[in-house]
Residue frames as qw, qx, qy, qz and C-alpha x, y, z in Angstrom:
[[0.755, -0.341, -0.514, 0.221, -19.81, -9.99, 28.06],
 [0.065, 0.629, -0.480, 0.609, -19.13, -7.92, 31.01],
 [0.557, -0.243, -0.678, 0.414, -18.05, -9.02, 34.72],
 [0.401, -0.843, -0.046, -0.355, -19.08, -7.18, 37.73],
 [0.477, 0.513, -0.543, 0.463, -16.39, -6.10, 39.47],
 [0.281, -0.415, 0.693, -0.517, -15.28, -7.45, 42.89],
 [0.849, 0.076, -0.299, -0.429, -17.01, -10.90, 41.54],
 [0.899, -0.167, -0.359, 0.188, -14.09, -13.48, 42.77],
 [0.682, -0.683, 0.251, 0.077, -12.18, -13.02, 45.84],
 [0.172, 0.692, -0.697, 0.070, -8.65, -13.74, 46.11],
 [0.446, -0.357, 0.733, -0.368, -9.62, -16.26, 48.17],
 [0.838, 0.262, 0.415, -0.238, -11.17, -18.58, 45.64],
 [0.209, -0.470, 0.776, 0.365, -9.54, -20.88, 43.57],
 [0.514, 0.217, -0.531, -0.638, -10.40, -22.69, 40.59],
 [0.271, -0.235, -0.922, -0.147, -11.79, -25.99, 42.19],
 [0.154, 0.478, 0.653, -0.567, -14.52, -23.64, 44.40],
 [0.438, 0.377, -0.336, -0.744, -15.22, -21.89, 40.72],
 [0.431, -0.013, -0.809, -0.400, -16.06, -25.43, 39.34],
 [0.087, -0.383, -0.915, 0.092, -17.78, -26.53, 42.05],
 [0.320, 0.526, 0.268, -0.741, -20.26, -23.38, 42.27],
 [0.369, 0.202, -0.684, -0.596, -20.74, -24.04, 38.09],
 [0.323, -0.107, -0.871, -0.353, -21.43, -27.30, 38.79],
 [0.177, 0.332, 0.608, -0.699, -23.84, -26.64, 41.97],
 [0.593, 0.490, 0.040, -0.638, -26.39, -24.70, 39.20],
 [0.333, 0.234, -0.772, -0.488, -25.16, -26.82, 36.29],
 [0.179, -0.048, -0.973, 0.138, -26.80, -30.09, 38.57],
 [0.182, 0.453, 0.656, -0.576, -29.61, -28.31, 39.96],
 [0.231, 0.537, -0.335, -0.739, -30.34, -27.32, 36.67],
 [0.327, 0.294, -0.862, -0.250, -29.84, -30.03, 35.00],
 [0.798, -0.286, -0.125, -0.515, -31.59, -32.31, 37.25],
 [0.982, 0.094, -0.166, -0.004, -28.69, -34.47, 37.79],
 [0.099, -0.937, 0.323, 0.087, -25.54, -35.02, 39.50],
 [0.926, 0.111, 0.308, 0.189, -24.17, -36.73, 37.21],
 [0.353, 0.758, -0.182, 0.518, -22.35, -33.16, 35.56],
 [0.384, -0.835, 0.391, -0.040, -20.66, -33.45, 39.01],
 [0.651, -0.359, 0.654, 0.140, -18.91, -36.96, 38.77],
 [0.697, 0.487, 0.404, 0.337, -18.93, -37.37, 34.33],
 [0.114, 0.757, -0.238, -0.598, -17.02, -33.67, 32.93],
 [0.039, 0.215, -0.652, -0.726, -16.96, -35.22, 29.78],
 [0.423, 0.493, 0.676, -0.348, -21.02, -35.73, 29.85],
 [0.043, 0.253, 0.828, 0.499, -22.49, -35.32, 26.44],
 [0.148, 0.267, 0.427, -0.851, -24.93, -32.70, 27.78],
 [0.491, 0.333, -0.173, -0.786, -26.66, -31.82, 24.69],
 [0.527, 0.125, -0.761, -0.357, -26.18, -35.09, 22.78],
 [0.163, 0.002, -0.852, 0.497, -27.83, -36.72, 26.20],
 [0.316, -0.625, -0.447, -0.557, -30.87, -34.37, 26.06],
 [0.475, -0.443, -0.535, 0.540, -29.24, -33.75, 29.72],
 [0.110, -0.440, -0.111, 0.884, -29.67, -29.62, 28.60],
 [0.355, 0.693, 0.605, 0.164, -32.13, -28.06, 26.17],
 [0.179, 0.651, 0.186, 0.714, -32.49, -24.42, 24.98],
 [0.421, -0.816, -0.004, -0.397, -34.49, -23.02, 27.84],
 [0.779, -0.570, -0.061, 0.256, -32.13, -25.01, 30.24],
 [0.531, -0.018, 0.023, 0.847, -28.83, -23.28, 28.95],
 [0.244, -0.657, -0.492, -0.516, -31.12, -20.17, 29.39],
 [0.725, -0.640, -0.185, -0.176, -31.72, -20.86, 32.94],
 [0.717, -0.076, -0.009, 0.693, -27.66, -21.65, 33.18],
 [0.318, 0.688, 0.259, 0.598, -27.42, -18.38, 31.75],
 [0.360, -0.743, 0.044, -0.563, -28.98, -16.06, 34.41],
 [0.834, -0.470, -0.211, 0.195, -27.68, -18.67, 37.05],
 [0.621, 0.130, 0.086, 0.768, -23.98, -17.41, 35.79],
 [0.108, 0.686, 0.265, 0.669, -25.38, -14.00, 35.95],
 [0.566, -0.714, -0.205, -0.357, -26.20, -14.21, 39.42],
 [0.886, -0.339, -0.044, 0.314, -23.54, -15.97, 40.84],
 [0.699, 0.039, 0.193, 0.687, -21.09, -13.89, 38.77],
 [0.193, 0.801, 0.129, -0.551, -22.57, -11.12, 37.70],
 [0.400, -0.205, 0.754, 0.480, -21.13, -12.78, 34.30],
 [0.571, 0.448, 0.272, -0.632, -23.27, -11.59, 31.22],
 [0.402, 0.037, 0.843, 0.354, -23.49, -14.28, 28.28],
 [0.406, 0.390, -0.301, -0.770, -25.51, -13.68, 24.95],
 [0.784, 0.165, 0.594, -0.071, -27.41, -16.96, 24.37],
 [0.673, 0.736, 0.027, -0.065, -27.23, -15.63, 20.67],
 [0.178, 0.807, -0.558, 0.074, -23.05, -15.42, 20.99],
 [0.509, -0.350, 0.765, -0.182, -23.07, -19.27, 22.56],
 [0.677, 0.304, -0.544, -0.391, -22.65, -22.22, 20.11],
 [0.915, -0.330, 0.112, -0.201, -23.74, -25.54, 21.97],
 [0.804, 0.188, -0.386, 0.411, -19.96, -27.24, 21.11],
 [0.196, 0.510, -0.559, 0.623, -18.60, -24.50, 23.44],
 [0.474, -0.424, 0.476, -0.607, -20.63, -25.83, 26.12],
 [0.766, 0.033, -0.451, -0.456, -21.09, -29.17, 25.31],
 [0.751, -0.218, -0.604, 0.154, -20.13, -30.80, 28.81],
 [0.541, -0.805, -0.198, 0.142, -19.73, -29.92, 32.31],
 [0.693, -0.213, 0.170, 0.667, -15.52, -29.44, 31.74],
 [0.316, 0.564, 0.305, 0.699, -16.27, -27.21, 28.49],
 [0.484, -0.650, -0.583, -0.057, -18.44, -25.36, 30.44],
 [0.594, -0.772, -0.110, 0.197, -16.42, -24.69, 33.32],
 [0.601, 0.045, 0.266, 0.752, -13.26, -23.62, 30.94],
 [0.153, 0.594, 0.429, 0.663, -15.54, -21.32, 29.11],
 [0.437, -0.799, -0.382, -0.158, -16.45, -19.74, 32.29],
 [0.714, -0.574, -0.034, 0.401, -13.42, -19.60, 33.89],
 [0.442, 0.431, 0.405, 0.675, -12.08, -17.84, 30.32],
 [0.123, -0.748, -0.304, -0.577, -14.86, -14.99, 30.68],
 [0.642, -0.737, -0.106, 0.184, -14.14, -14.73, 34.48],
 [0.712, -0.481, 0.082, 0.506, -10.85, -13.94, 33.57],
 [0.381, 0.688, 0.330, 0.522, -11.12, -11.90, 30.40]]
């Protein structure tokens, strides 16, 4: 995992970091229901698939410059919108 540097501002705080997540997580998803449920059941929902956490992937890449190994991600660590946005905020701060 690496971060591109100058990625967050000082000026951002951890509820504009969740809501940019969940911005792609919903447009992604199809739903914005990973805005108003964080303890959604993503996978066990069939609300994400492979190719969508994929597509999450490179979103997080873009936005962050935040590089993830699908092959180093085990679907419990993402398994809702909250995980998710921990696990991110983790690697953002690594």
């Amino acid at each position: 995992m690496k971060l591109r540097e100058g990625t967050l501002g000082s000026g951002n705080d951890a509820a504009a970091l969740s809501d940019r997540i969940l911005c792609h997580l919903a447009s992604i998803c199809g739903t914005d229901e990973v805005r108003t449920n964080p303890d959604l059941a993503l996978y066990e929902r069939e609300v994400m698939d492979s190719m969508k956490t994929v597509e999450f992937i490179l979103a997080m890449e873009g936005e962050f410059g935040l590089h993830v190994s699908p092959a180093e991600l085990e679907r419990q660590t993402w398994a809702t919108p909250r995980k998710i946005i921990a696990d991110i905020q983790q690697r953002l701060n690594s």
